[in-house]
C-alpha positions as CSV (number, residue, x, y, z in Angstrom):
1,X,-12.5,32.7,28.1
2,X,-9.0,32.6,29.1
3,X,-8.4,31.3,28.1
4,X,-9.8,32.2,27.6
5,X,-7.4,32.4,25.7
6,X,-6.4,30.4,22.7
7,X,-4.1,31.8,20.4
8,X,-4.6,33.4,16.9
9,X,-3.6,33.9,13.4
10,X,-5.8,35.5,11.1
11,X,-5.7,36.1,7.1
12,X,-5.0,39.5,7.4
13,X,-2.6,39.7,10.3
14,X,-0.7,36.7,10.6
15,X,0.6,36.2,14.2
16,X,-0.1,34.4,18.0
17,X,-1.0,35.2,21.3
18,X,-1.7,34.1,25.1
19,X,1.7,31.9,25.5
20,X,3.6,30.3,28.2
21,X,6.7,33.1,28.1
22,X,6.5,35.6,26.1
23,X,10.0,34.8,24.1
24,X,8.3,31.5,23.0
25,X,5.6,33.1,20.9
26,X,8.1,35.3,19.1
27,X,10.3,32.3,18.2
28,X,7.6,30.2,17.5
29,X,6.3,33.3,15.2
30,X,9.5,34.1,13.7
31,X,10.5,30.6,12.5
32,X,6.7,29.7,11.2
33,X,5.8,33.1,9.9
34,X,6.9,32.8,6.3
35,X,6.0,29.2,5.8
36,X,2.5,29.4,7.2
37,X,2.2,32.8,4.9
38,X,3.2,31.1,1.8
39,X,3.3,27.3,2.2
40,X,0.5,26.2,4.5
41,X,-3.0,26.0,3.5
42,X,-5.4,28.4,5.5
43,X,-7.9,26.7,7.9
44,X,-11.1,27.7,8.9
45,X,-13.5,26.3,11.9
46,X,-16.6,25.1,11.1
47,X,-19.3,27.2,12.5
48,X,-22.7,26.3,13.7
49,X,-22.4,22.7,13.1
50,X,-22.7,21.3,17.1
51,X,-24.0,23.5,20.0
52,X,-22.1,24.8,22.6
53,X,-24.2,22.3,24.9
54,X,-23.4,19.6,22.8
55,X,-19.5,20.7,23.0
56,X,-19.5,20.7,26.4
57,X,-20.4,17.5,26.5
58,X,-17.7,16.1,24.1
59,X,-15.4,18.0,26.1
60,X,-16.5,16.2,29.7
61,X,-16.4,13.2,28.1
62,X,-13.3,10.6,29.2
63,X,-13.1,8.8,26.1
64,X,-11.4,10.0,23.4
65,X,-8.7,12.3,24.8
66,X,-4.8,11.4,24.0
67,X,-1.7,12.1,26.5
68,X,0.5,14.1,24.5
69,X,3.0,14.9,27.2
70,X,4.0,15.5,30.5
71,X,5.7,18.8,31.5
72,X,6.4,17.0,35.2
73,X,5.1,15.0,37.7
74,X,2.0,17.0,38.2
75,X,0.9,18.0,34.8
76,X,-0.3,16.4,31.9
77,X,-1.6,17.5,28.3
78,X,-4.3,15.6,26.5
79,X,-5.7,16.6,22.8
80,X,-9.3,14.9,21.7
81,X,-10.8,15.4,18.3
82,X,-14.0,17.0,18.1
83,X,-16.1,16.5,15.2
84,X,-15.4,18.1,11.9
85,X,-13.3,20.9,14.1
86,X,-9.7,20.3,12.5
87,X,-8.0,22.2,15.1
88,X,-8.4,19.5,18.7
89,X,-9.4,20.5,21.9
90,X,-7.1,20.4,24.9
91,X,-7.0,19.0,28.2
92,X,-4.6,19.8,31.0
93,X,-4.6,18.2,34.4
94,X,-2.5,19.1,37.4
95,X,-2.5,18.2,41.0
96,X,-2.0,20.6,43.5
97,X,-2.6,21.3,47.7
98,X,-4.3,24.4,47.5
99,X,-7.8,24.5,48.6
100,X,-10.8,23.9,46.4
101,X,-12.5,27.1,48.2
102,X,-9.7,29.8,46.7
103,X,-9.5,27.6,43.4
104,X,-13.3,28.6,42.9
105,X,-12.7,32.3,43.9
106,X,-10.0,32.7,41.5
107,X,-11.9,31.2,38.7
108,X,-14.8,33.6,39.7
109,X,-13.1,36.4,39.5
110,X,-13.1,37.0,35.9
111,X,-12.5,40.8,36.6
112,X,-9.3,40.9,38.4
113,X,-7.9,38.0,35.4
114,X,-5.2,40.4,33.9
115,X,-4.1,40.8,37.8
116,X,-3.3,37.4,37.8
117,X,-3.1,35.6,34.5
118,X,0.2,36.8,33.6
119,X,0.9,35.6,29.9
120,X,-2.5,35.9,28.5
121,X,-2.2,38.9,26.9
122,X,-5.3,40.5,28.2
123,X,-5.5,43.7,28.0
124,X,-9.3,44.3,29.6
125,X,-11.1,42.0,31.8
126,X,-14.6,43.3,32.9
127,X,-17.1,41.4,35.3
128,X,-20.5,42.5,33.1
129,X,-22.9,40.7,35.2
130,X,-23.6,38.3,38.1
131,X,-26.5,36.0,39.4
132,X,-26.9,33.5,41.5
133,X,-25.7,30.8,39.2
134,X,-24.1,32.2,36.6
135,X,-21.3,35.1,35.6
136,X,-20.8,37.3,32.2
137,X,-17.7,38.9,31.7
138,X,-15.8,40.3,28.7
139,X,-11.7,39.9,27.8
140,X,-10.0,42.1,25.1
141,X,-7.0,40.6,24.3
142,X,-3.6,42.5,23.1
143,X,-1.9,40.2,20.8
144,X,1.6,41.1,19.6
145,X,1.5,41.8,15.6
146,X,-2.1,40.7,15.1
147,X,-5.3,42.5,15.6
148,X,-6.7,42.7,18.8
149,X,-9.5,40.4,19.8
150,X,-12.7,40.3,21.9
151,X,-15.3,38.8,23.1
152,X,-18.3,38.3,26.1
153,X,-18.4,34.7,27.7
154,X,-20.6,33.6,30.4
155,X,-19.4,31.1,33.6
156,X,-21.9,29.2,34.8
157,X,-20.9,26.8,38.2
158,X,-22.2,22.9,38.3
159,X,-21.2,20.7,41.4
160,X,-21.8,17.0,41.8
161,X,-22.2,15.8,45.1
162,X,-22.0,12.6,44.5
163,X,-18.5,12.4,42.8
164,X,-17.4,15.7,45.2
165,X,-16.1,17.7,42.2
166,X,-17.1,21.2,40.8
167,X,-17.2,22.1,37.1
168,X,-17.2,26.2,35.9
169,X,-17.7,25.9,32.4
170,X,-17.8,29.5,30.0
171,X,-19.9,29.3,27.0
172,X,-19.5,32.2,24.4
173,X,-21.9,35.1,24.1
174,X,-23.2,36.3,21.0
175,X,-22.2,39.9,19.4
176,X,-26.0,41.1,20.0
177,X,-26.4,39.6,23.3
178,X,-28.0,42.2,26.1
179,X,-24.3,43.5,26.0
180,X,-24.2,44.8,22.8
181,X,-24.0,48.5,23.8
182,X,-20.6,47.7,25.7
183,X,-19.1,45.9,22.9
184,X,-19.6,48.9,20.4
185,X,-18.4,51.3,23.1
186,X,-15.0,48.8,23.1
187,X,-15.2,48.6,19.4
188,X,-15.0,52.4,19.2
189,X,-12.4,52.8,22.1
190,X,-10.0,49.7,20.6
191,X,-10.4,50.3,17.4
192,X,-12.5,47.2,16.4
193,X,-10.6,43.9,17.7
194,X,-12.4,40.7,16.2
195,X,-15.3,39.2,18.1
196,X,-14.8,35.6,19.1
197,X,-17.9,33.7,18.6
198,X,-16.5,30.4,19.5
199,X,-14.6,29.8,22.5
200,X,-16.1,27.0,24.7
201,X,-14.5,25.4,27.8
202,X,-14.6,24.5,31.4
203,X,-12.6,24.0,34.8
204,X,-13.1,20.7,36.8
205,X,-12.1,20.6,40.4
206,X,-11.7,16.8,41.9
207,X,-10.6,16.5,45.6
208,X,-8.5,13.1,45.4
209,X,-8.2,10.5,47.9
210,X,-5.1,11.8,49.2
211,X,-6.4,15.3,50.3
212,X,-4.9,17.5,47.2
213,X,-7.0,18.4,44.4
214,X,-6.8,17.8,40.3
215,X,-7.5,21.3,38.2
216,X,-8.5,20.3,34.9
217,X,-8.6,22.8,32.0
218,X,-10.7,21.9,28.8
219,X,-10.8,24.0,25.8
220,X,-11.9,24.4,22.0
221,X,-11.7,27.4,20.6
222,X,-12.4,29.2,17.4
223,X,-9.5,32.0,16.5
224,X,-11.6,33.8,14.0
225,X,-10.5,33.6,10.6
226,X,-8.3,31.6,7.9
227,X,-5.4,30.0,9.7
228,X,-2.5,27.8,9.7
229,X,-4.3,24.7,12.1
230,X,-0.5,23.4,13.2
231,X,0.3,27.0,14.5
232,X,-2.8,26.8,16.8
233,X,-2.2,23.7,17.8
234,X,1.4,24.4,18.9
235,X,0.3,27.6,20.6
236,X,-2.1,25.6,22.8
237,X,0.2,23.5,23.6
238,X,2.0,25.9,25.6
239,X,-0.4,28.2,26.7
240,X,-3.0,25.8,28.0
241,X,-0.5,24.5,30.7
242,X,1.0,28.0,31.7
243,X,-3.0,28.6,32.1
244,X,-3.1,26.0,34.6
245,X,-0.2,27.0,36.7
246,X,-1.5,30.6,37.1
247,X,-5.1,29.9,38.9
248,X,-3.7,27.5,41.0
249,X,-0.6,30.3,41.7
250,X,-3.5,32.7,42.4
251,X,-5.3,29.9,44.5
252,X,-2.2,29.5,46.6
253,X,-2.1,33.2,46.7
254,X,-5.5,33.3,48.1
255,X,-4.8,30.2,51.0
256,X,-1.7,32.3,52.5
257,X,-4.4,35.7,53.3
């Protein structure tokens, strides 16, 4: 999902996506390019080795994660190994005062995300379907000097009423799910972006003592294809928290109507 959102190099159209600003990527890009191109060994994720369930799990799971930095006061950026994934997932926690109501709504409202998530680089964001418990929708992403990428995710809402905190964890959708008729038609109108079969993450809302609120954004992501692991990792790093900032932006945007 948006993250959906992590950020991708393949083998036959080196390049990165879905940053903080926009002038990051290309420097990042410029200065790596050549080296990951001709130096850097090729990485692949391992596929159908843990299920998504499974993943979820690990990804919930306190132990394990490590504080790589702090942008400020309110943010902080974790990275956990996973399994035989090379690539770590990320964790990103910041406090805020807006309301757990409009936090929810924005998170929901995966067909108004290019409205709102600024530097994702989405191009297309479709609400497919909705029930009572869970949400489908579908993100195409524009990425500068790679090929375009795609894929269906579905958002499914948990809260714990015991611990007072909400989880909306996205799980991919396979290429022949129910939706496969829309993904040809998008195949056929953009010109066949790569279908991201691995993309697996959550949102957390925990009211704290105080009255404010922790948004916590957990992801591991497959980029499709052979690529340079330290680029991805790097990339995260910067998109993941810019992520963060712009739902609780649009959640703040949401408590002043």
């Amino acid at each position: 999902m948006t993250g959906t959102l992590s950020n991708f190099i393949n083998d036959r159209d080196m390049g990165m996506a879905g940053m903080n600003h926009k002038s990051k990527l290309h420097t990042l890009l410029n200065v790596t390019l050549f080296v990951a191109v001709s130096l850097v060994p090729c990485f692949s994720f391992p596929q159908d080795v843990v299920s998504t369930d499974s993943l979820l799990t690990i990804l919930y799971d306190d132990s394990g994660w490590i504080l790589e930095n702090s942008t400020d006061t309110v943010q902080r950026i974790f990275s956990k190994k996973v399994g035989s994934f090379t690539i770590p997932a990320i964790m990103v926690k910041q406090t805020s005062s807006v309301s757990p109501a409009s936090l929810i709504s924005a998170i929901e409202d995966v067909g108004n995300y290019c409205s709102f998530l600024h530097d994702s680089y989405l191009e297309r964001a479709d609400l497919l379907g909705k029930t009572s418990s869970t949400i489908d929708g579908y993100q195409l992403l524009n990425l500068p000097l790679v090929a375009n990428r795609h894929h269906i995710f579905r958002l499914v809402k948990h809260v714990d009423s015991s611990e007072g905190g909400i989880r909306l964890d996205w799980t991919p959708l396979p290429r022949n799910s129910k939706y496969i008729a829309f993904i040809d038609s998008m195949d056929a109108q953009y010109e066949h972006p790569i279908y991201l079969d691995m993309n697996i993450g959550g949102w957390e809302i925990t009211t704290l003592p105080q009255g404010n609120v922790e948004l916590t954004y957990r992801l591991l992501a497959d980029p499709a294809g052979r690529i340079p692991g330290f680029l991805i990792v790097r990339a995260n790093r910067i998109t993941a928290p810019q992520m963060v900032q712009d739902m609780i932006h649009e959640a703040a945007r949401r408590d002043r109507r």
